[in-house]
C-alpha positions as CSV (number, residue, x, y, z in Angstrom):
1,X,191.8,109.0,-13.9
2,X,189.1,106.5,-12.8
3,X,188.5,108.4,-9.5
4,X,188.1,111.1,-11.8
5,X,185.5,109.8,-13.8
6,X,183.7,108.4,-10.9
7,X,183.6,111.6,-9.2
8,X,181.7,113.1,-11.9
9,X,179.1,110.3,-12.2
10,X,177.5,110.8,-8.1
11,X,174.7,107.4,-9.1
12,X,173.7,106.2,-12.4
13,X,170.3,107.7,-12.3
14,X,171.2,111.1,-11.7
15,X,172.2,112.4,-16.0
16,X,175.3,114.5,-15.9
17,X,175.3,117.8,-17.2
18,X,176.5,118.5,-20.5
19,X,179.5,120.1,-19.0
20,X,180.3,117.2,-16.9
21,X,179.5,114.9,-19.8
22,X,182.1,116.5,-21.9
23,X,184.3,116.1,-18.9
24,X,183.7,112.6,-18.8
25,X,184.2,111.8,-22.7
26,X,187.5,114.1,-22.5
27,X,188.5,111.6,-19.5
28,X,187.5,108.6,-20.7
29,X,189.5,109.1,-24.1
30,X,192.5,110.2,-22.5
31,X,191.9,106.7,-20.0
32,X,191.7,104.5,-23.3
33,X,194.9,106.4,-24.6
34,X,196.8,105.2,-22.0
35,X,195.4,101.9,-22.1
36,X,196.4,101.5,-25.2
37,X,199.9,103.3,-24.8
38,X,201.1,101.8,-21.5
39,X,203.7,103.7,-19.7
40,X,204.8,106.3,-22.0
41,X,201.1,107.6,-22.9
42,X,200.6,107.4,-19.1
43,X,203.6,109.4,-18.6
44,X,201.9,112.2,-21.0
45,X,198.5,112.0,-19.7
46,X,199.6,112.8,-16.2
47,X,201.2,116.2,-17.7
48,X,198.3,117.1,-19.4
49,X,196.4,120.3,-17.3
50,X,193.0,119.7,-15.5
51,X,190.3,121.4,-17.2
């Protein structure tokens, strides 16, 4: 999920589009999910589909 999310992000002075920044809250939620779930929630996330 982090390579994810810095794939979107190319350098912090280039804004994302609002696409990819909906992208990047969608993945950065899901990250803190399974932060807070451990194993399990991790287990979950990785069957979730790509959007």
């Amino acid at each position: 999920m982090n390579a994810q999310i810095r794939a979107l992000w190319s350098h912090p002075a280039v804004p994302l589009t609002r696409e990819q920044r909906a992208e990047h809250e969608r993945l950065c939620a899901e990250l803190r999910q399974v932060e807070r779930g451990g194993a399990a929630a991790a287990d979950s996330a990785r069957m979730l589909p790509a959007a």
